[in-house]
C-alpha positions as CSV (number, residue, x, y, z in Angstrom):
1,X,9.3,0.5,-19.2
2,X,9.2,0.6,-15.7
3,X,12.2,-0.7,-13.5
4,X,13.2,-1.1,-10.2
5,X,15.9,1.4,-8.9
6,X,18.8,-0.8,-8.1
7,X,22.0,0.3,-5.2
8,X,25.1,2.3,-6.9
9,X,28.2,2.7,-4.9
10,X,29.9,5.9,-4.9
11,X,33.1,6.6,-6.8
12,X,35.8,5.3,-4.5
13,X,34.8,1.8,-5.4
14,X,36.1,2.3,-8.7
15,X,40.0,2.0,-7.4
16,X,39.8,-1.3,-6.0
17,X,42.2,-3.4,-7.3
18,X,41.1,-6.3,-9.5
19,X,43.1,-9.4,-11.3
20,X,41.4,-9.2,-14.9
21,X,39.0,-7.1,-16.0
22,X,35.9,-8.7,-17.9
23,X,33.5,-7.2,-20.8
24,X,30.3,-9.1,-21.7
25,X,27.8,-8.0,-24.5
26,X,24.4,-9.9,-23.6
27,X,22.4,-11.5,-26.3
28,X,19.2,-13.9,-25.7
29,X,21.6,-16.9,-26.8
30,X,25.2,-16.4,-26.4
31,X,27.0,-13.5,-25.2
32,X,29.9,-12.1,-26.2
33,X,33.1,-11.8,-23.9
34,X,36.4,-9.9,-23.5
35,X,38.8,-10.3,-21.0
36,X,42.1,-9.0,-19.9
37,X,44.0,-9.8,-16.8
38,X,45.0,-6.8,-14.7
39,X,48.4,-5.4,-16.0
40,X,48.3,-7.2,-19.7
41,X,47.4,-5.7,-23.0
42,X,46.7,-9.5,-24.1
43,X,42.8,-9.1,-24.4
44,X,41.2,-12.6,-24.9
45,X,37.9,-13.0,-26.5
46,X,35.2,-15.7,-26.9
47,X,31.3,-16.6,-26.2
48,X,29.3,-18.3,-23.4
49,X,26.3,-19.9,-24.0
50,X,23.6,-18.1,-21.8
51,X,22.4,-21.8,-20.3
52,X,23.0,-21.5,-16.5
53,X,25.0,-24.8,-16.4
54,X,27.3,-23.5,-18.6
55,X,27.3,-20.2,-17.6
56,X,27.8,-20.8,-14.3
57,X,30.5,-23.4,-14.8
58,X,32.8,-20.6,-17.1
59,X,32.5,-18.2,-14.1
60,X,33.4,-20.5,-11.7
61,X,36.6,-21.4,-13.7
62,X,37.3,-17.8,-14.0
63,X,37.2,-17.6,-10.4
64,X,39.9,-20.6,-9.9
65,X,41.7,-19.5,-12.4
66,X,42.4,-16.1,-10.8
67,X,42.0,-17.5,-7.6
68,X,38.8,-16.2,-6.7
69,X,40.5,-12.3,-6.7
70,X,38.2,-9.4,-7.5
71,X,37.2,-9.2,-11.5
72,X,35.5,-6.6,-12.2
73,X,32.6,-6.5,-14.9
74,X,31.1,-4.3,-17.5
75,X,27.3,-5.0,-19.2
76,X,24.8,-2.8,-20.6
77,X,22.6,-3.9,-17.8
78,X,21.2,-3.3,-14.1
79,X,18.8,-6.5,-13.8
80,X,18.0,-9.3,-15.6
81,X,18.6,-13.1,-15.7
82,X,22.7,-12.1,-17.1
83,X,22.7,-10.1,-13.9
84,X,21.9,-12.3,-11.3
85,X,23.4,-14.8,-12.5
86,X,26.9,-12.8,-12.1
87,X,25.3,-11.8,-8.7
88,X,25.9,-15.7,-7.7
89,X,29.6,-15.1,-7.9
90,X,31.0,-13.0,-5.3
91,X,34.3,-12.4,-7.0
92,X,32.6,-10.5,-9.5
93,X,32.0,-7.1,-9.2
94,X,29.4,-5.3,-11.4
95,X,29.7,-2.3,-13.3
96,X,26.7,-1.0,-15.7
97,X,27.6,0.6,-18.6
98,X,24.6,2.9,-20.3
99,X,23.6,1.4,-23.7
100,X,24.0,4.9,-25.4
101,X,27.6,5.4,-24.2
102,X,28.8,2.4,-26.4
103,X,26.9,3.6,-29.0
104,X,28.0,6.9,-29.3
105,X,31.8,5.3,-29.2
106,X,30.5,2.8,-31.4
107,X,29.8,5.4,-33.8
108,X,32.8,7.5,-33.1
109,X,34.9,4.3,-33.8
110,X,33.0,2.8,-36.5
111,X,31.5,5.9,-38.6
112,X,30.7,3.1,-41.4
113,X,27.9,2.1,-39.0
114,X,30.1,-1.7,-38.4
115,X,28.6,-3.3,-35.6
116,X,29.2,-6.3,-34.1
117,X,28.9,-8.2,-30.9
118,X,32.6,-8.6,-30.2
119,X,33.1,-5.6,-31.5
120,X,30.7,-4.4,-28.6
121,X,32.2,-6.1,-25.7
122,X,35.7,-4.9,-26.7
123,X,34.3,-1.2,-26.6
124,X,32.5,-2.4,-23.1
125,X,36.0,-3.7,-21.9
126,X,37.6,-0.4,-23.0
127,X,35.2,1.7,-21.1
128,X,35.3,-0.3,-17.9
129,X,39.3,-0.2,-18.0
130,X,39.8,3.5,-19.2
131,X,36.9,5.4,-17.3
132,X,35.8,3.1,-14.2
133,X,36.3,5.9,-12.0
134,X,33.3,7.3,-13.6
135,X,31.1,4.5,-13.5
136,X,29.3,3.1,-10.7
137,X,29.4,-0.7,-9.4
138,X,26.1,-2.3,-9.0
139,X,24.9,-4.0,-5.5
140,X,21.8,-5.5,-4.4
141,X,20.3,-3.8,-1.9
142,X,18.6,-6.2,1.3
143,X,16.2,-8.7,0.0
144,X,13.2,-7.5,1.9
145,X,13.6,-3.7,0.5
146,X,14.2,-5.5,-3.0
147,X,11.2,-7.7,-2.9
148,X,8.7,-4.9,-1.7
149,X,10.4,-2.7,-4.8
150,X,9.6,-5.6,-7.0
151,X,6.2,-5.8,-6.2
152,X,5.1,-2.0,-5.9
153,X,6.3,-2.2,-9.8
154,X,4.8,-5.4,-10.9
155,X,1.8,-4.3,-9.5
156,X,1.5,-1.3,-11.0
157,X,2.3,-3.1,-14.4
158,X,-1.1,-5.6,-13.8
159,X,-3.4,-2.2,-12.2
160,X,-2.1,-0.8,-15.9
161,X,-3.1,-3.9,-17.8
162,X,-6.5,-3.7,-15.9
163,X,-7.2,-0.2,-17.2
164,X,-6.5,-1.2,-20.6
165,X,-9.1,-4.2,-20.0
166,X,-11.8,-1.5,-18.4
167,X,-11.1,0.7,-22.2
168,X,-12.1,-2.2,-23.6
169,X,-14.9,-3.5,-21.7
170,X,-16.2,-0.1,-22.4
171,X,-15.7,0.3,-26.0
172,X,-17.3,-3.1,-26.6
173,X,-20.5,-2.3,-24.1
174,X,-21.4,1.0,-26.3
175,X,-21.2,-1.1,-29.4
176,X,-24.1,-2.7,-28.0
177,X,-25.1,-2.5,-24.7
178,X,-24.5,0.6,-23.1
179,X,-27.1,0.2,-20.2
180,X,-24.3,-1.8,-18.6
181,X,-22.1,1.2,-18.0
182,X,-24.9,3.0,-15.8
183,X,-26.5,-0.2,-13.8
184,X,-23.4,-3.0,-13.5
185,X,-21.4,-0.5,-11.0
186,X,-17.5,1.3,-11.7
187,X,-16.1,-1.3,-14.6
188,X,-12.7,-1.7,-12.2
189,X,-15.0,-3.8,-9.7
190,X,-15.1,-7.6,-9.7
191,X,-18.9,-6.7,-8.9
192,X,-19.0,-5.4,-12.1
193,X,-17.5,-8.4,-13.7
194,X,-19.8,-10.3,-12.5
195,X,-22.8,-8.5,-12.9
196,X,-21.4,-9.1,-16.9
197,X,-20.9,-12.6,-16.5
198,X,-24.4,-13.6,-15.4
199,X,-25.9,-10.7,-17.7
200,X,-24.0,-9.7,-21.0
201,X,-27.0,-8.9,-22.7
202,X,-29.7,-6.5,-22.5
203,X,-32.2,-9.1,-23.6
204,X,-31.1,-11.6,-20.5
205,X,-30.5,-8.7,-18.4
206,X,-34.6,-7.8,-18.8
207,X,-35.7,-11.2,-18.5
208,X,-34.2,-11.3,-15.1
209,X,-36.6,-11.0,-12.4
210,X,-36.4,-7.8,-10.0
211,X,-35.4,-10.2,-7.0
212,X,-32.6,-11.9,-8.4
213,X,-31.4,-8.5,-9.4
214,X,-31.7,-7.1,-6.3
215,X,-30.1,-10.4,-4.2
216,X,-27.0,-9.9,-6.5
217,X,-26.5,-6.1,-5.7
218,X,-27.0,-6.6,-1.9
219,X,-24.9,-10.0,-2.4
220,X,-22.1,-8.0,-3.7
221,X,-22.3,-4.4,-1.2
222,X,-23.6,-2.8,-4.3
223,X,-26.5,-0.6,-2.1
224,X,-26.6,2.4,-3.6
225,X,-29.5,3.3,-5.7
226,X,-30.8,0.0,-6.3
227,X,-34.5,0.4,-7.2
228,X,-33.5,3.1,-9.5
229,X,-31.3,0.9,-11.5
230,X,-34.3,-1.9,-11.7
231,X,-36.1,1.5,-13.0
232,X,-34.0,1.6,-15.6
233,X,-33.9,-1.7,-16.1
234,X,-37.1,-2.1,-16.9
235,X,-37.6,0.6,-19.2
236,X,-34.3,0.2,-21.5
237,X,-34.8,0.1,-25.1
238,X,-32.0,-2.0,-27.1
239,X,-29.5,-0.1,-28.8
240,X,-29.0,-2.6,-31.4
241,X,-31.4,-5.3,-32.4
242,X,-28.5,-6.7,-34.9
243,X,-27.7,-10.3,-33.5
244,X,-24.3,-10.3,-35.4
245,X,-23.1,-7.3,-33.3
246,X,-24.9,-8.6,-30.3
247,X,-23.2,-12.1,-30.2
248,X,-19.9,-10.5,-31.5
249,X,-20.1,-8.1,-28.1
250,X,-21.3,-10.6,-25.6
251,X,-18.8,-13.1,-26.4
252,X,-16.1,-10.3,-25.9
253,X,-17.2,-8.6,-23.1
254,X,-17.2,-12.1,-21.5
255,X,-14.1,-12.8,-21.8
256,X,-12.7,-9.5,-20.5
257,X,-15.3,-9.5,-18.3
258,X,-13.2,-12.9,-16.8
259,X,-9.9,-11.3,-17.5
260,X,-10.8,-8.1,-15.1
261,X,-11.5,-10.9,-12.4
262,X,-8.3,-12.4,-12.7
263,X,-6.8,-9.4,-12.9
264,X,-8.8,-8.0,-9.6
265,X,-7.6,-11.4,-7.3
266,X,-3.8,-10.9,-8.3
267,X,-3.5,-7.0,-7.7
268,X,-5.5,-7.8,-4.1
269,X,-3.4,-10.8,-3.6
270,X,-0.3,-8.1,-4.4
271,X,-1.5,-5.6,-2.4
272,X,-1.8,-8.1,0.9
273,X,2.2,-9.2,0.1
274,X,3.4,-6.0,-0.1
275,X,1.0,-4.7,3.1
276,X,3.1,-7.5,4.6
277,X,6.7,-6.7,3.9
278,X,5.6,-3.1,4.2
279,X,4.4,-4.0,8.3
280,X,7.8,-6.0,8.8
281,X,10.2,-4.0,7.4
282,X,13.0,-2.2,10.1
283,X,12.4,1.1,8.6
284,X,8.8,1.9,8.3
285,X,8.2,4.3,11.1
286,X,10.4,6.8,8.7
287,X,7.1,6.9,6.2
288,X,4.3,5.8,7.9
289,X,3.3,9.4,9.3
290,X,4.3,10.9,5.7
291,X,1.6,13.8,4.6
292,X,-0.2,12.0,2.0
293,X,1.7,8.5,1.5
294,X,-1.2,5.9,1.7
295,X,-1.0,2.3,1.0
296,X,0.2,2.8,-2.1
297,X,2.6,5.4,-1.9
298,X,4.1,4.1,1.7
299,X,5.8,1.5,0.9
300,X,7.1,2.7,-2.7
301,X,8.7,5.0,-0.6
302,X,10.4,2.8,1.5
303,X,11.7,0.8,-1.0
304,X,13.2,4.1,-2.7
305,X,15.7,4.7,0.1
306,X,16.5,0.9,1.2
307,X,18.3,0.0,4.5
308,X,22.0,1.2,3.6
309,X,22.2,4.5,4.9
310,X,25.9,4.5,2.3
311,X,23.2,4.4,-0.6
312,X,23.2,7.7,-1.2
313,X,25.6,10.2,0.4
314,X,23.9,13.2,-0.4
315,X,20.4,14.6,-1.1
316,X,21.3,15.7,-4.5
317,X,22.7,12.4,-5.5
318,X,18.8,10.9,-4.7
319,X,17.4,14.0,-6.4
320,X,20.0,13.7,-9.6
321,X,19.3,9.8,-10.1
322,X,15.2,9.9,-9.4
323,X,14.9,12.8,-12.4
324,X,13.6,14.9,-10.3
325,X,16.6,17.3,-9.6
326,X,17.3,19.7,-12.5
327,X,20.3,19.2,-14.6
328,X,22.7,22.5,-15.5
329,X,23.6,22.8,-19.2
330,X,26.3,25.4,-19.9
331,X,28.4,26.7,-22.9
332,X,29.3,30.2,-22.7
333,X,27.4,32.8,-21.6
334,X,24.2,30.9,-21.3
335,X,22.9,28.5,-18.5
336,X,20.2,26.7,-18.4
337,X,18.4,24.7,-15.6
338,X,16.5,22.0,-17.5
339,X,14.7,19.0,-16.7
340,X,16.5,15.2,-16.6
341,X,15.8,12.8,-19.9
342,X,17.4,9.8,-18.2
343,X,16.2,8.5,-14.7
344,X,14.4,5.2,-13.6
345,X,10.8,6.1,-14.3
346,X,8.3,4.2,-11.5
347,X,11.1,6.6,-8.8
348,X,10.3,9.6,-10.4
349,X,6.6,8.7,-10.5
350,X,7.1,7.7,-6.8
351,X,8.5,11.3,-5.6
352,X,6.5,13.3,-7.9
353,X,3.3,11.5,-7.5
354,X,3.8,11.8,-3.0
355,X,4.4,15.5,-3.5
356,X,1.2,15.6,-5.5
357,X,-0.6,14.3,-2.6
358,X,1.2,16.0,0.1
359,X,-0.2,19.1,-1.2
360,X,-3.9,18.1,0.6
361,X,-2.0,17.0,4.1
362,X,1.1,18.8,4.5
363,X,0.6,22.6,5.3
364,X,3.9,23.6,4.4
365,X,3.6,22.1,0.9
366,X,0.1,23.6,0.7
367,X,1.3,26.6,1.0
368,X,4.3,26.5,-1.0
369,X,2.0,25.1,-4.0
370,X,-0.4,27.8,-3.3
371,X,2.5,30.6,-3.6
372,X,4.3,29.0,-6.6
373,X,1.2,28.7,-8.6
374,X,0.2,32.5,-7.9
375,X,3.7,33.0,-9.5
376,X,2.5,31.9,-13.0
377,X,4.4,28.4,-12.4
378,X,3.2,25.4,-14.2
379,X,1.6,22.3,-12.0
380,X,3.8,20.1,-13.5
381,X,6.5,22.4,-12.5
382,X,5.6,22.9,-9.1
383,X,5.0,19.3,-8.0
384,X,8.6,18.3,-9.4
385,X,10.2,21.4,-7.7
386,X,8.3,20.3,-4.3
387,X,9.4,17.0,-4.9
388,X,12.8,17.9,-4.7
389,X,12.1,19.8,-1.0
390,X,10.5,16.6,0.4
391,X,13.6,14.2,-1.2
392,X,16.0,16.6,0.8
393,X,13.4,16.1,4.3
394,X,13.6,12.5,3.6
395,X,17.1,12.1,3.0
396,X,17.8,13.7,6.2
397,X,15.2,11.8,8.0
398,X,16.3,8.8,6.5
399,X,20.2,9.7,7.3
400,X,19.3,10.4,11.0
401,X,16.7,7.0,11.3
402,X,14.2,9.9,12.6
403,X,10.6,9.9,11.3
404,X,9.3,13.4,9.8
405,X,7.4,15.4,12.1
406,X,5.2,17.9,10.5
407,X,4.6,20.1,13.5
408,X,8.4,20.6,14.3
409,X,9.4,21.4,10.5
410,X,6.7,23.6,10.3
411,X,8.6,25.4,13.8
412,X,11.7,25.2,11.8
413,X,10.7,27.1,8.9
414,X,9.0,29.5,11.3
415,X,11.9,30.4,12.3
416,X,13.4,31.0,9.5
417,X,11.0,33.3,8.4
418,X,10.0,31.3,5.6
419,X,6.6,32.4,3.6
420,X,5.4,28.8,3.5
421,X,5.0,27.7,7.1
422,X,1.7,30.7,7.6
């Protein structure tokens, strides 16, 4: 699952004081509640309907009733309809709780393997009262950084469902007409699509004159090679001559055929949004000249760091919550440096995949890739370790609202003497 990196604020916002302190254990119907006022031991427990009249009417009553004071409150979530819905109330203030923390108390607690939803949300409240000072409250970053973040993800999610329609198309055309994957154009292409739509035969395709053919490739920028694909046209022999597997594939690769379209119009009608919140937003000069970051990349970017300069205090804490900076294990003698299991995966894909790509624009990072890999190093290794140089060059750019300048980092590791700016 991908998900959208959300604002943590450091550690000092766990002492702020707070008149009650409020569990909730989400469920799809009701979810489960326990709260304490601040300096009681009298927990009080309960559900709430998850209906946003109701919901929202039991918050605003616990707002009056503790005069609209800070509450704070733990869930097992960073998004989700629970989330903004508690994002309405500006009394409240948010603290996420990692699923696998109350399980592990859960089964520390309950080694019978008990489990209940109150039971949960009494672990939850336990947690947020105990160790707050170790959690991390939860705040929406600017709308216009949130949105672009949004849509760089959803994206993603429908150019993914459109591969998985392309697998298909293909498996189903070599059942029975595998002429199509040489002369209908790259399967990703509405052209394509199309070409399949008028054509999902081999028997129609052939009894289409060589005109029409050739208006619809010229009709649809599809000039390369066209006389040699009415060539073969013309002199395909039928895989299959089997009319069940022949209707069976037509009907199917018609249909994905109209899916890909769909598909196609919504990732362009995507890509023209985020282009637009992309151009508008305050901070794009920081990325815009970034070794690499295209259209794609760019704005993922942008979204990654936000507008709140408080976001992250240090380049390590970026680093630590992407995945991409090693975590220490110890006991005894032995240390090891190993590689993060938890992190939001589309921001590690965003850092790893722009070092990737720096490595063909950036000479630095050319360089360093160059050196590392004559070390024996793993790609994979390398990329994630260069990732971890460019977070800490755009954390400081980002810190100092200063765009990265290629030419005077390169002078700076010059003089340093460092091996990777020859």
């Amino acid at each position: 699952m991908i998900k959208t990196p959300m604002k943590m604020t450091t550690a000092t916002d766990a002492q702020a004081p707070y008149a009650a302190f409020l569990a909730l254990d989400w469920a799809d119907q009701r979810h489960a509640f326990c709260l304490c006022p601040a300096g009681s031991d009298q927990v009080e427990s309960g559900t709430v309907k998850h209906e946003p009249q109701e919901l929202h009417r039991w918050l605003e009553e616990l707002g009056r009733r503790f005069g609209n004071q800070p509450i704070a409150v733990a869930v097992e979530l960073t998004r989700g309809p629970l989330v903004w819905a508690l994002f309405e109330h500006r009394f409240l203030t948010i603290y996420p709780v990692t699923p696998i923390l109350t399980a592990k108390l859960r089964q520390g607690f309950f080694p019978a393997g008990a489990k209940s939803d109150p039971a949960d949300s009494r672990l939850l409240l336990s947690i947020l009262q105990l160790h707050r000072a170790e959690l991390r409250a939860l705040r929406l970053d600017d709308q216009q950084t949130r949105l672009l973040g949004q849509l760089t993800v959803d994206r993603r999610h429908v150019v993914e469902q459109r591969t998985a329609v392309v697998e298909q198309l293909t498996a189903a055309l070599k059942e029975y007409y595998p002429l199509a994957l040489e002369v209908a154009g790259k399967l990703t292409t509405s052209a394509a699509a199309r070409f399949l739509q008028k054509w999902p035969t081999l028997e129609q395709l052939q009894s289409a004159k060589p005109q029409v053919l050739r208006n619809f490739y010229y009709g649809q920028n599809c000039r390369a090679d066209v006389e040699g694909r009415l060539q073969q046209i013309k002199e395909a022999r039928p895989l299959t001559n089997d009319a069940a597997v022949i209707e069976a594939g037509r009907r199917k690769v018609q249909c994905l055929a109209q899916w890909l379209l769909v598909l196609n119009e919504h990732i362009t009608d995507y890509e023209e949004r985020i282009e637009q919140l992309y151009r508008a937003h305050p901070d794009r000069a920081l990325v815009s000249e970034l070794p690499g970051a295209g259209a794609a990349l760019a704005p993922r970017l942008l979204a990654a760091f936000g507008l709140d300069r408080a976001r992250f205090q240090a380049a390590s804490n970026l680093a630590a919550y992407s995945g991409i900076g090693p975590v220490l294990r110890s006991s005894g003698k032995i240390k090891l440096c190993l590689k993060r299991m938890a992190f939001p995966p589309f921001l590690h894909q965003t850092f790893f995949e722009f070092a990737g790509k720096s490595v063909a624009f950036s000479q630095w990072a050319a360089k360093y890739y160059a050196i590392r890999k004559a070390q024996g190093r793993e790609h994979n290794a390398i990329i994630r370790s260069l990732a971890f140089k460019w977070i800490r060059i755009l954390w400081r750019c980002w810190q100092d609202n200063q765009p990265y300048n290629e030419a005077q980092y390169l002078a700076v590791l010059k003089a340093k003497g460092s091996p990777y700016a020859t």
